[in-house]
C-alpha positions as CSV (number, residue, x, y, z in Angstrom):
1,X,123.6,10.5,71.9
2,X,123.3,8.4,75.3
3,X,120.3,10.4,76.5
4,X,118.3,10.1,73.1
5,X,119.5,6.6,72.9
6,X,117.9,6.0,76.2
7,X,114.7,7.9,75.7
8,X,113.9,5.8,72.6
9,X,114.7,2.6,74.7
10,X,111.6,3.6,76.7
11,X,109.7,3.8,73.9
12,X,107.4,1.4,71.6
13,X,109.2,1.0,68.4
14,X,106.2,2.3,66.9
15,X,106.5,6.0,68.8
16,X,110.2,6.2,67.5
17,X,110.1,8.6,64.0
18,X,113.0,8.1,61.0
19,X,113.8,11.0,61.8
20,X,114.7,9.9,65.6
21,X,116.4,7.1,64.1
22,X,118.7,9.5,61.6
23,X,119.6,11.4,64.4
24,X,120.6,8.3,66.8
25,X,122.3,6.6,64.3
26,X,124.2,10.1,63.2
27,X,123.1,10.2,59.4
28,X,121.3,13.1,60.4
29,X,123.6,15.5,62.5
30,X,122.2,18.7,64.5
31,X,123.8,21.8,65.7
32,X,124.3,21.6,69.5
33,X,121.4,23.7,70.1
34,X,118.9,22.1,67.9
35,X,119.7,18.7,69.4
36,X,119.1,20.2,72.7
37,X,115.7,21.2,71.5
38,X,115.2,18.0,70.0
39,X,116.1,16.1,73.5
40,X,114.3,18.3,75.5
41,X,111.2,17.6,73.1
42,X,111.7,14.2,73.0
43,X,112.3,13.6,77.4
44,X,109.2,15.6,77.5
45,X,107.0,13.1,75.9
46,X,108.8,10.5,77.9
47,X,108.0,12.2,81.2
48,X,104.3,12.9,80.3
49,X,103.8,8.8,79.6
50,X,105.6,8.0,82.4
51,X,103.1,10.5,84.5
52,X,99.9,9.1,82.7
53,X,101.3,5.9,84.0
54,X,101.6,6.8,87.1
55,X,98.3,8.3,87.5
56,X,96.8,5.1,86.2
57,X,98.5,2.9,88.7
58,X,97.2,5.4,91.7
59,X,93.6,5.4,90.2
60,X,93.7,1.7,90.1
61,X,94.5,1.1,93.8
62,X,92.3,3.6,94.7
63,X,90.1,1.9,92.7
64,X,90.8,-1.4,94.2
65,X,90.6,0.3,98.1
66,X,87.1,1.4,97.4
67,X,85.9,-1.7,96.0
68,X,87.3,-3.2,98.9
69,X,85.6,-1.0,101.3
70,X,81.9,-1.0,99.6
71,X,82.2,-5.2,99.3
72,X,83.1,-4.8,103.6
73,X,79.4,-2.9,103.5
C-alpha cells in the first residue's frame, strides 16, 4: 500500500480516481496480482509526467541558451 500511497502523493488530487482511493484506503481489496497490475499501471503514468517534466525543463534552458546567444548577435 506504501508504493500506491506514494504514487498518489505525486499526484494532483484531481488525477487520483475513487477507485484509487478504495484501493488505498482498503475498501476495495485486490488479489496480489491485480494490484501489481494496478501499481505498475499507476507508477507508469507517474513516470511518463515526471519525463514530460523533464523534457520541459531541458527545452526551456535550451530555450533560454539560444535566446541568450542570438541577443549576444
Amino acid at each position: 500500500m506504501y508504493r500506491l500511497y506514494a504514487a498518489m502523493k505525486e499526484r494532483s488530487p484531481n488525477d487520483i480516481t475513487a477507485d484509487e482511493i478504495a484501493v488505498a484506503s482498503g475498501k476495495r481489496i485486490l488479489d496480489p496480482g491485480a494490484l501489481s497490475d494496478f501499481l505498475q499501471k499507476l507508477e507508469s503514468t507517474s513516470m511518463t509526467i515526471q519525463r514530460a517534466f523533464e523534457k520541459q525543463v531541458k527545452d526551456a534552458a535550451v530555450s533560454l541558451f539560444l535566446r541568450s546567444i542570438v541577443l549576444r548577435s
